[in-house]
PDB file of N, CA, C and O in Angstrom:
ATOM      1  N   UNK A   1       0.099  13.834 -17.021  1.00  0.00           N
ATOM      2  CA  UNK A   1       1.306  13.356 -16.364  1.00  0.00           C
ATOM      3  C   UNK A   1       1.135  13.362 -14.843  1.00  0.00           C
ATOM      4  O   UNK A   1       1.352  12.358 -14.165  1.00  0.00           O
ATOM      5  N   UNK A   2       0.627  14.862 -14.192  1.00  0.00           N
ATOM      6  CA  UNK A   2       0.544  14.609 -12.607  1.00  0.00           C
ATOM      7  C   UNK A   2      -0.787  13.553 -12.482  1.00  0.00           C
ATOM      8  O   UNK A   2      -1.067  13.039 -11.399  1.00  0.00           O
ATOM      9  N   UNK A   3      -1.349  13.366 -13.368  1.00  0.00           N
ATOM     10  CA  UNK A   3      -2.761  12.139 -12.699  1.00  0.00           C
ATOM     11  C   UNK A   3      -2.172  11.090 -12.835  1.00  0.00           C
ATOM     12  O   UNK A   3      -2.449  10.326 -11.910  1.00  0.00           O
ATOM     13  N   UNK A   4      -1.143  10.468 -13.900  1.00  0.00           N
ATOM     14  CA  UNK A   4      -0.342   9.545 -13.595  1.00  0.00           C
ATOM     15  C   UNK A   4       0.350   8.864 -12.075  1.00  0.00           C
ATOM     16  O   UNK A   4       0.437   7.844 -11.390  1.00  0.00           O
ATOM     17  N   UNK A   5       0.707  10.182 -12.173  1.00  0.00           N
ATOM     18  CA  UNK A   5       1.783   9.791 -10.830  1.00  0.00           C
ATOM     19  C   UNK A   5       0.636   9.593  -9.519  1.00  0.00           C
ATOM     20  O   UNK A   5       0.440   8.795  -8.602  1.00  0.00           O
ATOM     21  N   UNK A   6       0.016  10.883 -10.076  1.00  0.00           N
ATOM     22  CA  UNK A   6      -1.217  10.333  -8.054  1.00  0.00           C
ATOM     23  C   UNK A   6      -1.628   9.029  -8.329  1.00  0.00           C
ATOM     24  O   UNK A   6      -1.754   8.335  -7.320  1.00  0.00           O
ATOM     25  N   UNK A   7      -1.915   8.402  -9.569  1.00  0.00           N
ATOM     26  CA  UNK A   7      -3.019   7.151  -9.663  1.00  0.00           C
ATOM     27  C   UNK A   7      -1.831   6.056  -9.493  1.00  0.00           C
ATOM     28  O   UNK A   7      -2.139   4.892  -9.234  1.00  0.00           O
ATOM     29  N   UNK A   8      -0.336   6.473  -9.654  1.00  0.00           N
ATOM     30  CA  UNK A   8       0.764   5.317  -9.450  1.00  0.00           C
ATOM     31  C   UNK A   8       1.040   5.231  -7.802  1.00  0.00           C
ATOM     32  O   UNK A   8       1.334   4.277  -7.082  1.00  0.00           O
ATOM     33  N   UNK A   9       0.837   6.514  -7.552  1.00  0.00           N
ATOM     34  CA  UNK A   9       0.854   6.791  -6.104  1.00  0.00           C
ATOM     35  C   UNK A   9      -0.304   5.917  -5.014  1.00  0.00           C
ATOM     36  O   UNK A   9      -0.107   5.139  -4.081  1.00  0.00           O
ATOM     37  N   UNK A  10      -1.625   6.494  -5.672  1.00  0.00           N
ATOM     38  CA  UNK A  10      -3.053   5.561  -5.093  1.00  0.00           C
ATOM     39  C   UNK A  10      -2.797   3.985  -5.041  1.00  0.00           C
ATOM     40  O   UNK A  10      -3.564   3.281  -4.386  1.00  0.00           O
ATOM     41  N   UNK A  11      -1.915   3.534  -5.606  1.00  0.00           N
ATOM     42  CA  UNK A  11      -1.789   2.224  -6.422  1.00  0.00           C
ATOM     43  C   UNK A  11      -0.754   1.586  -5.500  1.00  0.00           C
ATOM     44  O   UNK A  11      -0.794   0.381  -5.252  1.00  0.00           O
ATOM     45  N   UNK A  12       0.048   2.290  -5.062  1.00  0.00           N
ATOM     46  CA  UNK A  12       1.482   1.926  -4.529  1.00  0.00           C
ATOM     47  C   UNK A  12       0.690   1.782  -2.970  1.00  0.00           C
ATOM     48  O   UNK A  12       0.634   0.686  -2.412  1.00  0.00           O
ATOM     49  N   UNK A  13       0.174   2.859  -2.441  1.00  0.00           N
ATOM     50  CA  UNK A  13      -0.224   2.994  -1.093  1.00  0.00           C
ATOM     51  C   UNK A  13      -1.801   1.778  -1.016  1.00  0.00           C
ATOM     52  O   UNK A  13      -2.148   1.305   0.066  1.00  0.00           O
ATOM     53  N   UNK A  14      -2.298   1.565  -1.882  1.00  0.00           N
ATOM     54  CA  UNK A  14      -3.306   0.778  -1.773  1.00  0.00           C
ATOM     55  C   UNK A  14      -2.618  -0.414  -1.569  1.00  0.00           C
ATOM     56  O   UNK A  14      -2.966  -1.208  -0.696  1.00  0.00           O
ATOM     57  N   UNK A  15      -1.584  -0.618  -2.373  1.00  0.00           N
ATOM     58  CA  UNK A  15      -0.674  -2.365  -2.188  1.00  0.00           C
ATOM     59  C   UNK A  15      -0.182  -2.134  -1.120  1.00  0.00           C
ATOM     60  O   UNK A  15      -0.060  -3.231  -0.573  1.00  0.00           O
ATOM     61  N   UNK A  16       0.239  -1.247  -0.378  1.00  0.00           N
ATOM     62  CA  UNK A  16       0.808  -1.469   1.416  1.00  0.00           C
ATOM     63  C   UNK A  16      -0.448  -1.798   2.168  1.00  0.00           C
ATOM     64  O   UNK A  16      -0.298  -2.696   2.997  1.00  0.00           O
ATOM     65  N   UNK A  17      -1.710  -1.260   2.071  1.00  0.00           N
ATOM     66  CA  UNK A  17      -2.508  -1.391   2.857  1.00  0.00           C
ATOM     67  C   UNK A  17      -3.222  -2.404   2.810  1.00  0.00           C
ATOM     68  O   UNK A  17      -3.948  -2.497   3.799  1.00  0.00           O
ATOM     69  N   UNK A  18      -3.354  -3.401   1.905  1.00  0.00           N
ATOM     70  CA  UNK A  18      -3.872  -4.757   1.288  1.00  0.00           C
ATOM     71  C   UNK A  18      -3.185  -5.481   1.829  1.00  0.00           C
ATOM     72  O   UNK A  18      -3.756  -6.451   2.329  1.00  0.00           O
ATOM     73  N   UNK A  19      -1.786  -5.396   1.990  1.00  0.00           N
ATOM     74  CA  UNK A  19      -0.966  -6.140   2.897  1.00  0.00           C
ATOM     75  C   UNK A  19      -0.961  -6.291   4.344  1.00  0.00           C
ATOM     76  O   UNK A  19      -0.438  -7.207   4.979  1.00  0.00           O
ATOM     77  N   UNK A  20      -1.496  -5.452   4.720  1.00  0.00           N
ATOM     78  CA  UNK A  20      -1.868  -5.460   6.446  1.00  0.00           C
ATOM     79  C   UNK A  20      -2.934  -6.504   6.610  1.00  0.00           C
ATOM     80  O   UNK A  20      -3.105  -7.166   7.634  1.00  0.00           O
ATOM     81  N   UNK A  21      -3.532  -6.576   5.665  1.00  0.00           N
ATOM     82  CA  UNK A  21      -5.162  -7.059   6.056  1.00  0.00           C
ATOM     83  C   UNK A  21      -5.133  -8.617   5.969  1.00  0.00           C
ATOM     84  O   UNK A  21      -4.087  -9.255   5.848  1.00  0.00           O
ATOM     85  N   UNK A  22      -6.388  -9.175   6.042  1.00  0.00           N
ATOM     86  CA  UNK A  22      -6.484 -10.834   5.630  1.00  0.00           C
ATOM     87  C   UNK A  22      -7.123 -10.508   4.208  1.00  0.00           C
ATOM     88  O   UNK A  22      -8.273 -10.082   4.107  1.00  0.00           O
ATOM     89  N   UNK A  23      -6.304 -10.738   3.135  1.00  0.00           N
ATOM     90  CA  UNK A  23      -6.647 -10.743   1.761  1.00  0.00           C
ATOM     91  C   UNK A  23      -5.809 -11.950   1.165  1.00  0.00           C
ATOM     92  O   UNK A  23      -4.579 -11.941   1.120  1.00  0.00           O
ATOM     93  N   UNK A  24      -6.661 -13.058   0.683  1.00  0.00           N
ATOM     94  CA  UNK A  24      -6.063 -14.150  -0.296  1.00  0.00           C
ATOM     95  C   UNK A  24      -5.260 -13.083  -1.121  1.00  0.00           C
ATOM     96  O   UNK A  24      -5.258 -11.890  -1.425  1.00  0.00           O
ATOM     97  N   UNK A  25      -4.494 -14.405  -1.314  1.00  0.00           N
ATOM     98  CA  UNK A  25      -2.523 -13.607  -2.066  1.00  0.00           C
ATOM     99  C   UNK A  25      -3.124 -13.315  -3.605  1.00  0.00           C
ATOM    100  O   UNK A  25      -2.644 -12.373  -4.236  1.00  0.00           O
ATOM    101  N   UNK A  26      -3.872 -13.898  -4.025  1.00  0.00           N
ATOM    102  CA  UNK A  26      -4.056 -14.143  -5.320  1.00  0.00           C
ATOM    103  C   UNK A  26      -5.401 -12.816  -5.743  1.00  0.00           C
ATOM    104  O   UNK A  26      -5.525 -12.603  -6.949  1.00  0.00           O
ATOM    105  N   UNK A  27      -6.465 -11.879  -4.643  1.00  0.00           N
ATOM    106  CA  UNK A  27      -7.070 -11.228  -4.512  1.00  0.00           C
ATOM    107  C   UNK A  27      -6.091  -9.724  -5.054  1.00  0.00           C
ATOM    108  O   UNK A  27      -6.433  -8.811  -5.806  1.00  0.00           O
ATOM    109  N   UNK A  28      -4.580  -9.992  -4.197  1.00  0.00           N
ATOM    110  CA  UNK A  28      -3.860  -8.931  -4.346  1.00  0.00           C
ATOM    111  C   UNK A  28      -3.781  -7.739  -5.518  1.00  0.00           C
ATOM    112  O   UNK A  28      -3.613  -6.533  -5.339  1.00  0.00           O
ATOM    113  N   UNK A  29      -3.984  -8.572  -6.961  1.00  0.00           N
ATOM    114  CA  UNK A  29      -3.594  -7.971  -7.878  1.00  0.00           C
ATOM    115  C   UNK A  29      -5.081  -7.202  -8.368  1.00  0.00           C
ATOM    116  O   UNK A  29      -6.120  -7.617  -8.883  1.00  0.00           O
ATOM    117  N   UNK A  30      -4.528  -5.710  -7.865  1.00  0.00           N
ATOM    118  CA  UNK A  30      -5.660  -4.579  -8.409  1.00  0.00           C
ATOM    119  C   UNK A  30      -5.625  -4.130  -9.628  1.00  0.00           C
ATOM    120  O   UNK A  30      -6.084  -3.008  -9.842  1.00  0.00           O
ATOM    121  N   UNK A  31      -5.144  -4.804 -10.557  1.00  0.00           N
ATOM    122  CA  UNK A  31      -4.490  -4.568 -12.072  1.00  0.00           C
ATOM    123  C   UNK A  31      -5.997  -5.532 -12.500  1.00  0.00           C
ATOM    124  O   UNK A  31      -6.693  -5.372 -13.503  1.00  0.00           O
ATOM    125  N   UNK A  32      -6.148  -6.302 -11.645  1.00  0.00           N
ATOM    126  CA  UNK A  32      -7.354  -7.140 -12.525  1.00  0.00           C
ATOM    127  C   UNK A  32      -8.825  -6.660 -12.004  1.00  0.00           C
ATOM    128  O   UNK A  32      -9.116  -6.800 -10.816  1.00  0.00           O
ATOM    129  N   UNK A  33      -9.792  -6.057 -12.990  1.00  0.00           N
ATOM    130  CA  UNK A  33     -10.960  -5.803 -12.765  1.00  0.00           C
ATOM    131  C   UNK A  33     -12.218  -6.581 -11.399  1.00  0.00           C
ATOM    132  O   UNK A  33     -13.135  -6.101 -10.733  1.00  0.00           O
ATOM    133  N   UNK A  34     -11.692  -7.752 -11.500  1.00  0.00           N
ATOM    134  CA  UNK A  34     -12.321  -8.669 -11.117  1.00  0.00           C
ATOM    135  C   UNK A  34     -12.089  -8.898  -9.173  1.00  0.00           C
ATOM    136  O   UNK A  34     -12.786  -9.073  -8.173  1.00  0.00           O
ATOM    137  N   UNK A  35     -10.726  -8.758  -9.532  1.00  0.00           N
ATOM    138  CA  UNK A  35     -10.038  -8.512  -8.171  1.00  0.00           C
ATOM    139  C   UNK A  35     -10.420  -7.403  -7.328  1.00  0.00           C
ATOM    140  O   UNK A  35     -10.523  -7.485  -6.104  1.00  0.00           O
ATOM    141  N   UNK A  36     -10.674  -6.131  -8.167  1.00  0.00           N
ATOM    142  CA  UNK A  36     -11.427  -5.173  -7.331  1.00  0.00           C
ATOM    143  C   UNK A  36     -12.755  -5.408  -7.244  1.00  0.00           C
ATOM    144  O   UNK A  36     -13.264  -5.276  -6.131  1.00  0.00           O
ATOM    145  N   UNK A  37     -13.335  -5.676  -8.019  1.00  0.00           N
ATOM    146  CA  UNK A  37     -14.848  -6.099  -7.245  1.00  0.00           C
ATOM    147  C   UNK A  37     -15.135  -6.708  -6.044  1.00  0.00           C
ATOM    148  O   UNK A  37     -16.066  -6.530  -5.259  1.00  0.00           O
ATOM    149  N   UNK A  38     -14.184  -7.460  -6.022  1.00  0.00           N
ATOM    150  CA  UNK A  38     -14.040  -9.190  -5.188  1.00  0.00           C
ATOM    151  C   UNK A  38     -13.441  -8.514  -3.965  1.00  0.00           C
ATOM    152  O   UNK A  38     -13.695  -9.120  -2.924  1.00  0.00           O
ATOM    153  N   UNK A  39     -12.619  -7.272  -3.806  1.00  0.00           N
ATOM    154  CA  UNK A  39     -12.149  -7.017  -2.937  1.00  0.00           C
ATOM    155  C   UNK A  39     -13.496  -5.642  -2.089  1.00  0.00           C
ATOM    156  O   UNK A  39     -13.859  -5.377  -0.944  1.00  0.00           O
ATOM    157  N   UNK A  40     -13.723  -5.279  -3.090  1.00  0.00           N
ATOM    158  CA  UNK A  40     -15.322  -4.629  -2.390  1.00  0.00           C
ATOM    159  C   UNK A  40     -16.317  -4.810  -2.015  1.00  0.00           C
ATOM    160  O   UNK A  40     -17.145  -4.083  -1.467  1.00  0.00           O
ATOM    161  N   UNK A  41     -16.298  -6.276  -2.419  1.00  0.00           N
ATOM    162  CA  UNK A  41     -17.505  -7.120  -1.897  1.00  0.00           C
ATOM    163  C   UNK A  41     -17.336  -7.756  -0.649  1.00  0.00           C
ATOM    164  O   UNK A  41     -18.235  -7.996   0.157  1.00  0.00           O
ATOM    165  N   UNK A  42     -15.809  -8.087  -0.500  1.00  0.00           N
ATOM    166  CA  UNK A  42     -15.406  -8.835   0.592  1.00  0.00           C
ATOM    167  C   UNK A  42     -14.331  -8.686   1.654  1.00  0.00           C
ATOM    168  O   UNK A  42     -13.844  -9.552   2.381  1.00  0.00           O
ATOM    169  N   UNK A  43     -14.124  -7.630   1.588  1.00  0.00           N
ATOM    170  CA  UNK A  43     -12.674  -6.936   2.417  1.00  0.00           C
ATOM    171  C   UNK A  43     -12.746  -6.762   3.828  1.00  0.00           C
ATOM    172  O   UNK A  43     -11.919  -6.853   4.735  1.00  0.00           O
ATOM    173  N   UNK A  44     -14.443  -6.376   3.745  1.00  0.00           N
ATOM    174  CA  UNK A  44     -14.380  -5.794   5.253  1.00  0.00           C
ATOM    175  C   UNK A  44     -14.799  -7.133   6.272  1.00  0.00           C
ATOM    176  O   UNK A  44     -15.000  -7.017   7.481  1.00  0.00           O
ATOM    177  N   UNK A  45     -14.884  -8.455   5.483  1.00  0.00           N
ATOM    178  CA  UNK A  45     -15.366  -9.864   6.714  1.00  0.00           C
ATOM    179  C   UNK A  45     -14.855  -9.512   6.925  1.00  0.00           C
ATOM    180  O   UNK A  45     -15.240  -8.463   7.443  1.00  0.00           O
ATOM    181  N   UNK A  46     -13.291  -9.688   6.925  1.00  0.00           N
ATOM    182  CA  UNK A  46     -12.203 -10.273   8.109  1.00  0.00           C
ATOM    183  C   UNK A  46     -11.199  -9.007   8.201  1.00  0.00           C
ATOM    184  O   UNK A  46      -9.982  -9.153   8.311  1.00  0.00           O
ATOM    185  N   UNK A  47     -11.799  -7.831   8.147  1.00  0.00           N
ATOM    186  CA  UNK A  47     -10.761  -6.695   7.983  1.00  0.00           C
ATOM    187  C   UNK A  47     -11.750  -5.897   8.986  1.00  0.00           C
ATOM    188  O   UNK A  47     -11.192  -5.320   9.920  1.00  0.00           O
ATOM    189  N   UNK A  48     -13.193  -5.800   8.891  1.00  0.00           N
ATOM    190  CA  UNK A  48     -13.467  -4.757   9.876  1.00  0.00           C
ATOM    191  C   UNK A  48     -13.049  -3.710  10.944  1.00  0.00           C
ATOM    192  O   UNK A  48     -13.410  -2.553  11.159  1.00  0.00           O
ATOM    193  N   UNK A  49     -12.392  -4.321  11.376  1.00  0.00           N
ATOM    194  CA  UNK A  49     -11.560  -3.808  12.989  1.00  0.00           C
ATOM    195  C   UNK A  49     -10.056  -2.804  12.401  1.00  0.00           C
ATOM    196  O   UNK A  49      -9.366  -2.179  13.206  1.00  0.00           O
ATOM    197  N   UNK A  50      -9.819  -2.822  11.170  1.00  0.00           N
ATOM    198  CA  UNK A  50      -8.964  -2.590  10.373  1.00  0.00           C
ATOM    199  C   UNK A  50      -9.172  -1.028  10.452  1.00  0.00           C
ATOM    200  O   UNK A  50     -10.184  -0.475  10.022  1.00  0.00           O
ATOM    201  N   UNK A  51      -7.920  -0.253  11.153  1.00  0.00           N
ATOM    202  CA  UNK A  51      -8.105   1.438  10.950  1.00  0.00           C
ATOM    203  C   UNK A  51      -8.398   1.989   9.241  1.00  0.00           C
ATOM    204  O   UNK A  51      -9.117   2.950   8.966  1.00  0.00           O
ATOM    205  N   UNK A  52      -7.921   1.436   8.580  1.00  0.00           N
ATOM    206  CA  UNK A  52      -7.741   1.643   7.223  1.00  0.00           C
ATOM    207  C   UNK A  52      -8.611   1.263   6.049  1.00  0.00           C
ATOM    208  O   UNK A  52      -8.403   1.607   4.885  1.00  0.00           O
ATOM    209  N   UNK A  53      -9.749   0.411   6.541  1.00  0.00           N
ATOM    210  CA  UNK A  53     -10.340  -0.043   5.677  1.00  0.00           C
ATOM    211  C   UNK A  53     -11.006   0.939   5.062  1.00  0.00           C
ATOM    212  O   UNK A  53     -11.155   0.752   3.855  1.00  0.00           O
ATOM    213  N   UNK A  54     -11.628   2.306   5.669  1.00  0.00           N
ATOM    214  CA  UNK A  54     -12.376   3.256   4.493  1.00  0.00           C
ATOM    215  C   UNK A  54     -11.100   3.615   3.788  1.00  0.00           C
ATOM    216  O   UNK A  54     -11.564   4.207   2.814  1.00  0.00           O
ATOM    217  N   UNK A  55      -9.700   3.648   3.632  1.00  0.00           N
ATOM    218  CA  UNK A  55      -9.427   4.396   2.769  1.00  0.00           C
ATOM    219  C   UNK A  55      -8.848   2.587   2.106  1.00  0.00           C
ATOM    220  O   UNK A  55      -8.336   2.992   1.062  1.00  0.00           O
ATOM    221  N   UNK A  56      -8.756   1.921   2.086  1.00  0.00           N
ATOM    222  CA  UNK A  56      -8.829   1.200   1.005  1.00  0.00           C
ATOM    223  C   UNK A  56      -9.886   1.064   0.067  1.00  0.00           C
ATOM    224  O   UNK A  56      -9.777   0.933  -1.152  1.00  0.00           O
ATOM    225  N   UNK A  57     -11.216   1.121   0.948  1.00  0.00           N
ATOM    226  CA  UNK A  57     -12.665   1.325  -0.314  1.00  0.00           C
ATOM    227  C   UNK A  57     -12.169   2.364  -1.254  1.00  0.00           C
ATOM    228  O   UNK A  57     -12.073   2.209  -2.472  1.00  0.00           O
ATOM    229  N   UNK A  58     -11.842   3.500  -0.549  1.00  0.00           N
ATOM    230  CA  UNK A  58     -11.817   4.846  -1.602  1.00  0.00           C
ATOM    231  C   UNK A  58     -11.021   4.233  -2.572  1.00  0.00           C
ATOM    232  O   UNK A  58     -11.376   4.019  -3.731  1.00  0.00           O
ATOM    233  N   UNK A  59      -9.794   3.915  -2.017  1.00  0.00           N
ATOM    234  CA  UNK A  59      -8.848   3.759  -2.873  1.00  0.00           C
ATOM    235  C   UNK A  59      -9.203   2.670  -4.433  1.00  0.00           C
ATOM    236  O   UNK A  59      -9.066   2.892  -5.636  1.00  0.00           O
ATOM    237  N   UNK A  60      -9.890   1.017  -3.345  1.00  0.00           N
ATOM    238  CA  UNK A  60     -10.579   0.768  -4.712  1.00  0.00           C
ATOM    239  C   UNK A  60     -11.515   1.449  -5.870  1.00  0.00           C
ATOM    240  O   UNK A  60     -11.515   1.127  -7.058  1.00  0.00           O
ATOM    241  N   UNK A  61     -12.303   2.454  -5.261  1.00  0.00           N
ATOM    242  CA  UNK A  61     -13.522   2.970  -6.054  1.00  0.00           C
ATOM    243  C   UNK A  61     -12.777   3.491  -6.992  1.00  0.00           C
ATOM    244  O   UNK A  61     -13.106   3.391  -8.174  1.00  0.00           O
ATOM    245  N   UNK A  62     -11.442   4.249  -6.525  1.00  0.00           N
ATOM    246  CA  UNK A  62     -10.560   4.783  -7.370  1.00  0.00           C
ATOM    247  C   UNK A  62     -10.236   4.131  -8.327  1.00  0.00           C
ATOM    248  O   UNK A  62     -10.512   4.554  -9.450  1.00  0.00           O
ATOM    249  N   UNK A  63      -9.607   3.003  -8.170  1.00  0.00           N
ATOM    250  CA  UNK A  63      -8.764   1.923  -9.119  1.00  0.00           C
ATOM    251  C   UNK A  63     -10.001   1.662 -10.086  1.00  0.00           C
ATOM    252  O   UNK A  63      -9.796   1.985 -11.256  1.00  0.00           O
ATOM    253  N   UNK A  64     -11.136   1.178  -9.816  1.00  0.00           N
ATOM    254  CA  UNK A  64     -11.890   0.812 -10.357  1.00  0.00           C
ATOM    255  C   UNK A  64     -12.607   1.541 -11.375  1.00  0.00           C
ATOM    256  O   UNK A  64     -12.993   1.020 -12.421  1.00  0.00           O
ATOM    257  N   UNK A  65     -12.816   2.978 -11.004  1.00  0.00           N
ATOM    258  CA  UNK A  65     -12.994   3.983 -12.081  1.00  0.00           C
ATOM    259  C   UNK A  65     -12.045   4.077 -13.270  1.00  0.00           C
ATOM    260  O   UNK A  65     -12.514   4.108 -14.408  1.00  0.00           O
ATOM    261  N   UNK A  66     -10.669   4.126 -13.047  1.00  0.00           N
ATOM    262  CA  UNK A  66      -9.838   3.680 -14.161  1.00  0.00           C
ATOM    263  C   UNK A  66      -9.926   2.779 -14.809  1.00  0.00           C
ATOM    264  O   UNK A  66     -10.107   3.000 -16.006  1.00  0.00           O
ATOM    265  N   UNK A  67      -9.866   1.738 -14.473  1.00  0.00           N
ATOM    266  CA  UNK A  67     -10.179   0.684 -15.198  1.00  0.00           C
ATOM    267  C   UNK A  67     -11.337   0.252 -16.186  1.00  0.00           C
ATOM    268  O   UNK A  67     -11.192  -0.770 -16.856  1.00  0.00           O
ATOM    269  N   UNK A  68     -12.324   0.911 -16.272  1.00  0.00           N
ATOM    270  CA  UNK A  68     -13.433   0.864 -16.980  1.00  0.00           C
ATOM    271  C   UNK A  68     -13.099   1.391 -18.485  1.00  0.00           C
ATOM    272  O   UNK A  68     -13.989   1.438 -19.334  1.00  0.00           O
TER     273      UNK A  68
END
């Protein structure tokens, strides 16, 4: 139950921080496997300069471990 809530939590704060960035609208959805790859492969072109970008990696590596 509490890993629930942190991983709803990781999930909630990862979608604010995806929103700051230059991420196609359609990249958004971290529910899809594919989308996190796509977003680890390619987040940091146009995000570099971005205070936040290591904790969005974490955050994907996170998402992405679940999902498997």
């Amino acid at each position: 139950m509490a890993d629930d809530l942190f991983q709803l939590a990781d999930l909630n704060r990862l979608r604010l921080l995806l929103e700051t960035m230059d991420v196609p609208e359609m990249r958004r959805d971290v529910t899809k496997p594919a989308n996190v790859r796509w977003l680890l492969r390619n987040l940091a072109i146009r995000n570099s300069n971005n205070t936040a970008l290591r904790e969005v990696f974490r955050l994907l590596k996170g998402v992405g471990r679940t999902k498997k």
